[in-house]
N, C-alpha and C positions, 0 to 999 in steps of 0.2 A: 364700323366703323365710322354751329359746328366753327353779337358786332351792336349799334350804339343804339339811336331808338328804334329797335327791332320790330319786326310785325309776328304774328302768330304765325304757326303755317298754314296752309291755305286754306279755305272752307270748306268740307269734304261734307258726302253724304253721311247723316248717322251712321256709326259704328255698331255693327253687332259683335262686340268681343266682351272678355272678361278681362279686366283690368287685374295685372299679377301687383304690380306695383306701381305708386305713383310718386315721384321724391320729390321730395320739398324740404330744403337747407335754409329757414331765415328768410327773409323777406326779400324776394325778389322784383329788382329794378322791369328788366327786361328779360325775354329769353325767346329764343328760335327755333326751328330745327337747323339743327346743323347746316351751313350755307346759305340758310334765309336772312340775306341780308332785306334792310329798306332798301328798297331801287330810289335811292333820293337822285332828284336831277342832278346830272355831272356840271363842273364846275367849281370854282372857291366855296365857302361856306364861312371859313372861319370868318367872326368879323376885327375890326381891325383895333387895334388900343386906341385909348385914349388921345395916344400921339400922333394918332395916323396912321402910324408903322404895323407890320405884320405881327402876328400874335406867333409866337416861338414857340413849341415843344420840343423837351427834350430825353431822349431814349438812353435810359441805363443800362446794365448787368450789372449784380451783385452776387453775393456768397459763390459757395459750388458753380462752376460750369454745369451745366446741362446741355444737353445735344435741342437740338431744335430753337436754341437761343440766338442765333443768327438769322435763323428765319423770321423769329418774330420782329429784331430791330429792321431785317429789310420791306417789311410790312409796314410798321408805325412810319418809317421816313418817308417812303412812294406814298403811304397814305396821305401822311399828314401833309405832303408836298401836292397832292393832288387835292387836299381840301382847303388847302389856300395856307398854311403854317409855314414857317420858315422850320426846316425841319434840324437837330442836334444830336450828338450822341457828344455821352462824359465817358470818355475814356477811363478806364482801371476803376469803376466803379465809385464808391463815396470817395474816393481819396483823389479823384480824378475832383469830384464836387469840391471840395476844399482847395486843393490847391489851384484848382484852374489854370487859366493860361492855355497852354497848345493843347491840354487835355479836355476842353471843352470847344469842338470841331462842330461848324456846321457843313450838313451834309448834302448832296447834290443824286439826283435821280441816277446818275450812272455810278456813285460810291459803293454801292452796295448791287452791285452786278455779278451774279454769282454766287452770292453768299448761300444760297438754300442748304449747296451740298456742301457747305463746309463744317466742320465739326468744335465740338468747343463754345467759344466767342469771340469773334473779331476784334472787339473794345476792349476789350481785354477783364477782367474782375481783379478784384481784391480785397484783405480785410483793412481796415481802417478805423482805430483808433480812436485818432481824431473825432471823429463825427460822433463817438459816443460823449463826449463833452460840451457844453454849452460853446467855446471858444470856437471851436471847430464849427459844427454848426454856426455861426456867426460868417466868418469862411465863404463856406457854400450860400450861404444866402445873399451874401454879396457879390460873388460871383454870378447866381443866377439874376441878378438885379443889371449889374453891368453889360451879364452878356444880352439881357432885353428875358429872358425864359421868365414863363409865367407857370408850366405845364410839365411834369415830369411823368413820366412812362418808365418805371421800375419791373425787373425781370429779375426774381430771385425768391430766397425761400421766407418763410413768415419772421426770419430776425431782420433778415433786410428791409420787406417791406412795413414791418412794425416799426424801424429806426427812420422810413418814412414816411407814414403816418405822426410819428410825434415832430418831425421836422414840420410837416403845415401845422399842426397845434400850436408849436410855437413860432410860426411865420409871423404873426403881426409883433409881436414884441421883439424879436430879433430887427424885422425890419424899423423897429421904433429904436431899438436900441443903436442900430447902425447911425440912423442919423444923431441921437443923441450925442455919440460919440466924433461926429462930423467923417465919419468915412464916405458917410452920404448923404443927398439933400433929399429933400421933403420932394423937390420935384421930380430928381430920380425914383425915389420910388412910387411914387402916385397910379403911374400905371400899373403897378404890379400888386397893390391890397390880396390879392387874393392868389394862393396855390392851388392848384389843381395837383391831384396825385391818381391815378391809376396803378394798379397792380397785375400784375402778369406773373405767375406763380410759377417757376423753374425751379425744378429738382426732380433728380432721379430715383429719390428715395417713395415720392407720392406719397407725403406727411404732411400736406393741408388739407384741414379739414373743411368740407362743402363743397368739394368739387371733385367729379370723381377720379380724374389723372391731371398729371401737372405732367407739363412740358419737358422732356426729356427721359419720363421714366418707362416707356414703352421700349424705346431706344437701347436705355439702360437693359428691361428684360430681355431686349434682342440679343444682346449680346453677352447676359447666362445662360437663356434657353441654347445659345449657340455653341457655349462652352461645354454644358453639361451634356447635351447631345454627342457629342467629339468624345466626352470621359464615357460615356455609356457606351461605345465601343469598346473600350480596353477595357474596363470594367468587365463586360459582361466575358472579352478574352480569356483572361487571367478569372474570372470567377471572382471577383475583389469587392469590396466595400467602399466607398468614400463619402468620405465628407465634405461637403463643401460651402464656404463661408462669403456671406452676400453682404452688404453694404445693409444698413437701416438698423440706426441704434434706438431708435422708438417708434420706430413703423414697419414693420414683419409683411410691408403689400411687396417687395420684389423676392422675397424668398418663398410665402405664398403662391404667387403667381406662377413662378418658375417651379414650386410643387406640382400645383397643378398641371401646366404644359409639360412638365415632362414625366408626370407618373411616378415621384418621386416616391420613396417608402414613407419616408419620415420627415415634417417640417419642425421648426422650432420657431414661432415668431414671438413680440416682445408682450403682444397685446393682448396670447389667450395660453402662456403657459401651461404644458403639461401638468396632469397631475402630478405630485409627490412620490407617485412610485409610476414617474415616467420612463425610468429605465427597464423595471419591468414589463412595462407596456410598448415599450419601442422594440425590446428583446422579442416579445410575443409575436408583435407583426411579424417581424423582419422571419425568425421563426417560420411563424406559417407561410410566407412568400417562399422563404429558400425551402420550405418542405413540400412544396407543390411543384419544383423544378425551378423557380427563377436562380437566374445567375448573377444576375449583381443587384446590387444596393446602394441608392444614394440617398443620401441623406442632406437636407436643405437647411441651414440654418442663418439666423437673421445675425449682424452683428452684438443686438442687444439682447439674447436667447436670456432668459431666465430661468430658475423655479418660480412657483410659486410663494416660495418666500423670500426673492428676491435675490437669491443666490446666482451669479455668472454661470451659467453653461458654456464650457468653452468646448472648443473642437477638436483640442487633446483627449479633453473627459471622453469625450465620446466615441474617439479610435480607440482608446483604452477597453470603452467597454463591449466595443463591437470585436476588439480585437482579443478578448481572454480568454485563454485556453479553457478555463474552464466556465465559459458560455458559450457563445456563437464559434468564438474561434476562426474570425475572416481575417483573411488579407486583407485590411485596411489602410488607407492612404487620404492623407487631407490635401483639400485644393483652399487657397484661400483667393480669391479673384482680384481682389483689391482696383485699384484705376483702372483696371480694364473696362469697366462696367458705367464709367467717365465718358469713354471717348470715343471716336469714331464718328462717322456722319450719323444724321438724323433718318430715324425710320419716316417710312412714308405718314403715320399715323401724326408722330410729335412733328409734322413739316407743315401739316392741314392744320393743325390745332395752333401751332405757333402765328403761322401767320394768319390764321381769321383771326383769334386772339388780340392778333396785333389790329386789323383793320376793326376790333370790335372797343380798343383801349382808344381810338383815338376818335373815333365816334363819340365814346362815350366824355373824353373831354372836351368836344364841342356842346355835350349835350348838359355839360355838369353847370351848375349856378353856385355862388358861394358858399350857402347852405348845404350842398349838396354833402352828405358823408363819404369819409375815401372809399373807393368801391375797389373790389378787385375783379376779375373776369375767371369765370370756372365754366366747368361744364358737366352736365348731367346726363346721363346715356346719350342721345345725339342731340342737346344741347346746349347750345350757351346762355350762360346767366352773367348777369353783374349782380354781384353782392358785396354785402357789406364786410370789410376789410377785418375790422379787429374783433365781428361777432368770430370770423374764423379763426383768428389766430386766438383769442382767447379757448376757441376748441380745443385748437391743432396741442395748445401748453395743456389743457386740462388733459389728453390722455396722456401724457407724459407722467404728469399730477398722478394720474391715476394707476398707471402701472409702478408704481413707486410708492403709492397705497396700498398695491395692489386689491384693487380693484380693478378686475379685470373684466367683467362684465360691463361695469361702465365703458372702458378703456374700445370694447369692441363695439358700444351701442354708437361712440362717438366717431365711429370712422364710415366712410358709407355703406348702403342699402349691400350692394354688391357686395363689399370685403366680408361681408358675415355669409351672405347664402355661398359665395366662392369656397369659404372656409368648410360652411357645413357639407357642400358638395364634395370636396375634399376627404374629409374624415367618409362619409357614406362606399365615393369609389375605393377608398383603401381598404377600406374592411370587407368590400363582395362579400362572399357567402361565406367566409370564414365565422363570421358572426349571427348566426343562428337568431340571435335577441329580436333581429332587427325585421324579422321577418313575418310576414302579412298573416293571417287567418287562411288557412288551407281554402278556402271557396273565395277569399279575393284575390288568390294567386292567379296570376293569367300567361298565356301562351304568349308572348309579343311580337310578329315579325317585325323585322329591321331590314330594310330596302333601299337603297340607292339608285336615284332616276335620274340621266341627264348624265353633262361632261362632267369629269372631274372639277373637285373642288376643294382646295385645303382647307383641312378640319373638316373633313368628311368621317377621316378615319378615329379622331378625338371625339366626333360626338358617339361613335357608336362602341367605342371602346368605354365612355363614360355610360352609357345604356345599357350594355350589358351589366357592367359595374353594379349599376344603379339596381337593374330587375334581381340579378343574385341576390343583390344586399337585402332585399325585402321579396326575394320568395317565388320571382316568377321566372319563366322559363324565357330566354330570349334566342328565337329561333333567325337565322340568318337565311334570307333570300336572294342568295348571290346571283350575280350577272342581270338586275332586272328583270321585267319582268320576260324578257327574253329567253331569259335562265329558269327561272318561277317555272313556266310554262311548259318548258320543250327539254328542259337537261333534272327536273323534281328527283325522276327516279334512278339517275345514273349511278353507276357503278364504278369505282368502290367509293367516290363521292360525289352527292348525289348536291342540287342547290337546292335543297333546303337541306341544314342542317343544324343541330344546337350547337350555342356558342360556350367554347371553354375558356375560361379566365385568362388559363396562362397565353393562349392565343393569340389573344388581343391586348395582352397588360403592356405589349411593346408598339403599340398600334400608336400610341400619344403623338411622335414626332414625324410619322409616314405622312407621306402624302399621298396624292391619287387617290385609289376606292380600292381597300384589301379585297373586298366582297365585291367589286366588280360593280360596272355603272353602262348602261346605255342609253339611249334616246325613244326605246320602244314604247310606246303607249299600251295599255290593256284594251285597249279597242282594236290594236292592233295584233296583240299577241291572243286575241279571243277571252269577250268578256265572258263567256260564258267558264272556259275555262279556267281561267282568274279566281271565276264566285266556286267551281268543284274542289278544287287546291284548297281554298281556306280552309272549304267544309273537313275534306281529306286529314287536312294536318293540323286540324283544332285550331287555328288560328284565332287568338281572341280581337286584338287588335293589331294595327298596323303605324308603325314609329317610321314616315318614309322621311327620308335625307337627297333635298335635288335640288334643280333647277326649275325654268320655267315647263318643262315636259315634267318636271316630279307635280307641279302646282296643276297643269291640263291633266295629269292623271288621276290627280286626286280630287278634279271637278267628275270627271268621266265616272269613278266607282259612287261619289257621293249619288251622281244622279242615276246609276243603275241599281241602285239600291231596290227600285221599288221592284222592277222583274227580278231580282236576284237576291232571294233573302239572306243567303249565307253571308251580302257584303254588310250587312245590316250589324256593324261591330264600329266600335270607337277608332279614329283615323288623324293625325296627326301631322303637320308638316313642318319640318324644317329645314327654311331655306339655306343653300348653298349652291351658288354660284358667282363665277367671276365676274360677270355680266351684273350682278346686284338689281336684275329685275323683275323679282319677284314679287308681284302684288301684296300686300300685308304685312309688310316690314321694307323700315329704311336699311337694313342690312343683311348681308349673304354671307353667310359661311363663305372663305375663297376671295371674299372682294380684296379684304386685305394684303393677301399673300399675294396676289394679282399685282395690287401696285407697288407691292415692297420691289417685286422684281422687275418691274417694268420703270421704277423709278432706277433704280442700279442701271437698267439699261440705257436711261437715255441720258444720267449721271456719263457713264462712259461715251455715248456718243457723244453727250457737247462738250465733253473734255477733246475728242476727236475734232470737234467742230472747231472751239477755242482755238487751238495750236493749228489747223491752219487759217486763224481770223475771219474770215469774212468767209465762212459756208454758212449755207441751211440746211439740219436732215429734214425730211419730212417722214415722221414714223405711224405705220398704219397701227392701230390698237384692236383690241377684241371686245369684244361688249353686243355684239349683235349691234339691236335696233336701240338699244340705250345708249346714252354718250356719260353714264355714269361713268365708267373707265379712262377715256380720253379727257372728260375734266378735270378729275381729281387728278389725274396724273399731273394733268398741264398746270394746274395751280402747285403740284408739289416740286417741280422741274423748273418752274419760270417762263413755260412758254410763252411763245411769242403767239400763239396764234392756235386759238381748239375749233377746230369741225366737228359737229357731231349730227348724228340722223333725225334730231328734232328738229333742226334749224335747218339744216341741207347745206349745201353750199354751191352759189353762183359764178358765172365769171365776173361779177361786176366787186365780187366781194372779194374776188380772187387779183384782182385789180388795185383794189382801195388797200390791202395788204404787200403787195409789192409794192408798191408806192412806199407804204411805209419804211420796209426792208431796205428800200434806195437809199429813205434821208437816216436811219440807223445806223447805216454802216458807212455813210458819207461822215458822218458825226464822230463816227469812237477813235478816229486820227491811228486807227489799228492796234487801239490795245487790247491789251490779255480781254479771257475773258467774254469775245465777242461771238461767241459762235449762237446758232438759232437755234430755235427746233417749233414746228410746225406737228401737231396731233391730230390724225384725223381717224375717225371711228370709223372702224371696216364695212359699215351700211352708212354711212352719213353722205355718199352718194353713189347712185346707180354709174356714172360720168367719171365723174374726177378723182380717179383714187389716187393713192400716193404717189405712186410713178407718175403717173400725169401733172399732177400738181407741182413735183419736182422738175419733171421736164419744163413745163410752163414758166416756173420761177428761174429756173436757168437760162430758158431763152430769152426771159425779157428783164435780165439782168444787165444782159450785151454786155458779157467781161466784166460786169463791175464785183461778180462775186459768185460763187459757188454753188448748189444745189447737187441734193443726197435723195433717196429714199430710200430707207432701210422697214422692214417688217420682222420684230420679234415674235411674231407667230405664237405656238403654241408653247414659246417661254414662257407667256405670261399666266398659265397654269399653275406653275410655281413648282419647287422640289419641297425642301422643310414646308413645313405651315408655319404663319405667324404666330406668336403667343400670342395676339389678339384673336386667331381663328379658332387658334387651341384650347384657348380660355371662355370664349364668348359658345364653343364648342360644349363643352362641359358643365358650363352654365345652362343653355337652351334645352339639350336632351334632356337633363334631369327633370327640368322644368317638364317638356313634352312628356317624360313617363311618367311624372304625379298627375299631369293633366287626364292620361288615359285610366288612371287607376281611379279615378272617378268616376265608370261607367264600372267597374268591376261589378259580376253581375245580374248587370240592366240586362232587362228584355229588345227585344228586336224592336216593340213599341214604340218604346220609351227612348231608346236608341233614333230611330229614323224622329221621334217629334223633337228632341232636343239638338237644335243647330247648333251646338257647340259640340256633339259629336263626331263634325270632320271641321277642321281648323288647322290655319297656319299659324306659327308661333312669329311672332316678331316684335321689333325694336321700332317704336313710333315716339317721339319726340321726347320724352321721360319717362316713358313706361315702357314694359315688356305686356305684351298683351297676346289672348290666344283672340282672332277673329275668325268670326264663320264662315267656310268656305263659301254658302251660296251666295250673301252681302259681296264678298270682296268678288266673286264671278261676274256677278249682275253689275256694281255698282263702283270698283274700284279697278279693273281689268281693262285695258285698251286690247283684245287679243288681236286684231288685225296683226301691230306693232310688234306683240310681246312682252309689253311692258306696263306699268301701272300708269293710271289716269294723271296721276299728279307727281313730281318729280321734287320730294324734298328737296335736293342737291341744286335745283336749278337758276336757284341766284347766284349760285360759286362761280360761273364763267362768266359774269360781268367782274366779281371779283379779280378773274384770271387777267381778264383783256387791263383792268385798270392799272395792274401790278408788274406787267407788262410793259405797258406805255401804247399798248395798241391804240389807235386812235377810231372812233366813231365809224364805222362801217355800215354799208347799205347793206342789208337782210337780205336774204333771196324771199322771194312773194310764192306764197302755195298755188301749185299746183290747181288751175281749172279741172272740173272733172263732172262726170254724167252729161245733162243733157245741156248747160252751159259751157259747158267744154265745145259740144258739138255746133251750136249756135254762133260762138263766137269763131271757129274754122269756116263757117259756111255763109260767114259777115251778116248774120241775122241778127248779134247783139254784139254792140261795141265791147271789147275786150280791155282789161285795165290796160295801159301806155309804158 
């Protein structure tokens, strides 16, 4: 599951992995990992015009609403407001630009209080006309002239932000023209020679090209993955068929996606049409599904479904043909989703994206110089890039171009790295073992166990239903070691089932939108369950390799068999990790199966408490999070919520700090004169102190409020485990496994030799800054492992919480000072060495 002149991420020891992929969209400005901002000194930055006066941007919405579009203008304004800009928003988008007047508002740190969880856009959008003409244009250029703006920050899809793009192209002859025409003088405009434009990419459909999601569309799949889950109950009741029709008339990524998460039969997107005789082949499947036992069928199709020769596939066609007596013969029913797929609040995913986004668009205009080309702001597995504005949109039209040539292969080389291996991951699970074609040479077929180590995690159950998928489809057997190694050990041979046993298709083909562990999860290590008996099991049940799915206990288990390898030959087989957990602290990847679903619901929870907080004004909750010894959980949360204030176990937390934050909390709510809107919330990670935990903290803030205001603490506990899984978990799920069992099918085989010298025989999969990499367990042990902690040496995420404090309004806080300790600890008790003051 991330801003202006970026830094790399940090300097880490050489890597021993193999690099799966590496993307690269065009020439890239800048790029980070996710949450790496510059720590540039706090204070103004912008400098001032020519006049003296403050340099003005101003924050738009155009085209489609998108969900997460609120978030990003409350970003750009706190930003641009804290880097010294007088900050704007044009109301009703280009048509707001033209007519000006009340619809170009400047904006104030408290105007946009609350907006994170609000859905839609605030400023409202619209189409306009006007602005497609020079006249028009003329318009808006004189109103950004008069109202002082030099700097626009545009949030919309590639026609919006192409209409501005050609707006600065023709900024100096408009502004020549205006005075030409005496609407304006030569001295008005002076300070303003040059536009600056930024793009911030909103839509749900995620049809720009060079970034791999836009703002809203994750939101968007939240809420089909949620629908068609709800229809796969009746469905599978009634034994029924449906159809159901998605939004994207030249981009097939939300009907895709929502294939994927939810195990759909059948996609139709715009950009890899079915063959010619796709009715045959769609009958075929469906066919072999419903002759194996499944009970219902749905079918996923994109607004712009095609043939191959360009012909409309509608969603009639398709009840029709699912519905005729003489073929399949289903009870068939069509769902068409339409606005649903609009609206609602912003997933946690598009709240993080919009607003770094936004802190990375206005960086990026302090950082621009005349010359500078319009850039837009994207992102590539967990990073942010700036790139160049119309190399993407001349993309985003060529596959447009191209499906309408049908050329389709073009059409799919043009969208990113993901959308094509998602796609072929896709067709591989649908087909399981139905398809014989696809299947390995009898001697590299392998035994594969599949394990679950550690708490639950959404998409736990997604990647192993995709693994099993994956082993049928190409010939190997994938055996299930339920209950950990707990189970492995002590329940093998029970009766009438035993844990281990082979996985059946239909078993698992409904396993896509579960949560939890079907196959059962604990915390047991093999050290603990007996390594010796761990290495006799493999032997026993032919075990070729091992596909485990966990936490940090699945990552120490999977140190523990690498290094017993050498007493125990039988472990001496290819080994595999992929992380999941909500804690997201797994060494070897910026991401966990589970983080996501974590704060989707942890966000809805504290959405609902500071609406609680809100309406009676002036409270604080203070809600304790899950994360262990990482404060990844409690930051993201807190940047996706608006907190006021994140604790977490790296930092600790003092009472001097506990201090400098009341204080704050006084002159806050002294300020807001009790309006809407005002309530707190305070994040603190369930280890970010031995001392202070929430209760306390709360108690604390209430006593030394002395009546002037309220204090809460509430603990969502083990809700933030989550029920559904994200279609981020679910996808990024189905992605990774596939990934981890071609990576084992690499050793298909190998001797025990050749196995213990090759370090990439036990490896964690993960997601590091642009790439998906497999790294070697004993590097990432040795060299990238904090294990005291539990967590990894270096913390991609860890410039998000100066992000949070600034977005906030939190103000400058003293650190708590680490901990003395060994024999300077002792020295400084027993007044032998002066102690810090």
């Amino acid at each position: 599951m991330v801003q202006p002149q970026l830094i790399p991420p940090t300097s880490a020891p050489p890597l021993q992995h193999h690099t799966l992929e590496f993307l690269q969209h065009g020439s890239v400005t800048t790029q980070i990992g996710m949450g790496m901002l510059d720590p540039r000194p706090k204070g103004p930055k912008a400098e001032l015009l020519p006049n003296g006066k403050k340099r003005k941007i101003a924050m738009m919405t155009s085209g489609g609403d998108a969900p997460g579009m609120n978030g990003a203008v409350r970003a750009v304004v706190r930003t641009a407001i804290e880097e010294g800009f007088d900050a704007y928003c044009i109301y009703e988008g280009y048509e707001g630009l033209v007519q000006g007047g009340d619809l170009i508002k400047q904006m104030s740190w408290g105007d946009v209080r609350g907006w994170l969880s609000e859905g839609g856009t605030l400023i409202g959008t619209a189409r306009c006309k006007a602005f497609y003409e020079r006249p028009g244009r003329l318009k808006a250029a004189k109103n950004m002239v008069i109202n002082g703006i030099d700097s626009i920050i545009i949030c919309g899809g590639d026609g919006s932000l192409t209409g501005a793009d050609k707006f600065r192209f023709e900024w100096p002859g408009l502004l020549e023209e205006l005075v030409q025409t005496k609407e304006l003088t030569e001295e008005e405009i002076k300070p303003f020679m040059h536009l600056t434009i930024v793009g911030l990419v909103g839509s749900i459909d995620n049809d720009m090209s060079g970034t791999d999601v836009t703002i809203g569309c994750f939101s968007a799949l939240a809420r089909i993955c949620e629908m068609v889950d709800y229809i796969e109950a009746t469905a599978s009741s009634h034994s029924r068929a449906f159809v159901i029709e998605v939004m994207g008339r030249h981009c097939g990524w939300l009907a895709l996606m929502a294939g994927v998460a939810t195990g759909a039969d059948f996609v139709f997107i715009p950009e890899k049409p079915r063959a010619d005789n796709w009715r045959e082949e769609m009958c075929t499947i469906i066919a072999k599904h419903r002759g194996v036992g499944k009970r219902k069928t749905i079918v996923i199709m994109a607004e712009g479904a095609n043939d191959q020769q360009g012909n409309k596939i509608t969603p009639e066609q398709v009840k029709d043909l699912l519905a005729d007596p003489k073929g399949l013969a289903l009870d068939t029913r069509i769902t068409t989703l339409g606005h649903v797929q609009r609206g609602g609040q912003a997933c946690s995913f598009d709240r993080t994206l919009a607003t770094l986004q936004g802190v990375e668009a206005v960086r990026a205009v302090l950082d621009a110089k005349p010359d500078t080309p319009t850039c837009f702001i994207a992102i590539n597995e967990n990073k942010i890039v700036r790139k160049p504005l119309m190399k993407a949109v001349r993309d985003t039209q060529e596959v447009a171009k191209a499906i309408e040539a049908r050329d389709f292969d073009r059409a799919m080389g043009l969208r990113d790295t993901e959308f094509a291996e998602i796609y072929s991951s896709y067709l591989i699970t649908t087909a399981t073992s139905l398809d014989k074609a696809k299947h390995l040479p009898v001697q590299k077929c392998m035994r594969i166990g599949i394990i679950h180590v550690g708490a639950p995690a959404g998409g736990m159950n997604s990647a192993t239903r995709a693994a099993v998928a994956y082993c049928q489809t190409r010939g190997h057997t994938p055996i299930g070691l339920y209950n950990g190694f707990a189970g492995f050990t002590r329940h093998h041979g029970d009766t009438p089932l035993g844990a281990v046993r082979e996985f059946d298709w239909l078993e698992v083909d409904n396993w896509a939108s579960k949560g939890g562990s079907e196959i059962g999860t604990n915390r047991e290590l093999p050290s603990e369950s007996g390594m010796a008996r761990v290495a006799e099991l493999i032997e026993k049940y032919k075990i070729d390799a091992i596909f485990m799915v966990g936490g940090f206990e699945a990552f120490h288990s999977m140190s523990q068999l690498r290094k017993a390898r050498k007493e125990f030959p039988q472990l001496s087989i290819p080994m595999t990790l992929l992380p999941a957990t909500i804690s997201n602290n797994v060494p070897g990847s910026e991401y966990s199966l589970g983080s996501d679903t974590c704060l989707n619901e942890l966000v809805r929870y504290c959405d609902t408490i500071k609406q609680s907080a809100s309406a009676s004004r002036r409270r604080v909750f203070v809600i304790e999070t899950q994360g262990g010894r990482c404060g990844y959980v409690p930051v993201l949360a807190g940047l996706n919520v608006g907190a006021t204030a994140v604790y977490t176990p790296e930092e600790g937390i003092s009472i001097d700090m506990l201090a400098a934050d009341i204080r704050h909390l006084r002159r806050a709510f002294a300020e807001d004169s009790g309006q809407s809107r005002a309530g707190r919330l305070i994040l603190v990670g369930e280890k970010a102190s031995s001392v202070y935990s929430a209760r306390l903290i709360a108690d604390i803030i209430r006593t030394e409020a002395h009546g002037r205001f309220e204090s809460r603490d509430s603990i969502p506990g083990h809700v933030q485990q989550g029920g559904t899984p994200s279609p981020m978990d679910r996808i990024r799920a189905v992605r990774l496994s596939i990934k981890c069992i071609e990576h084992l099918e690499n050793f298909a085989g190998a001797s025990a030799q050749t196995i213990n010298d090759d370090a990439l025989s036990s490896t964690v999969i993960g997601i590091r800054g642009a790439s998906v990499t497999f790294s070697a367990m004993e590097h990432v042990e040795e060299k990238e492992t904090d294990w005291a902690n539990r967590r990894p040496k270096e913390m991609f995420w860890a410039d998000i919480e100066p992000v949070v404090d600034t977005l906030s309004g939190r103000p400058e806080i003293p650190r708590p000072e680490p901990d003395l300790k060994g024999r300077r600890a002792k020295d400084v008790k027993r007044g032998l060495e002066r102690g810090p003051v």
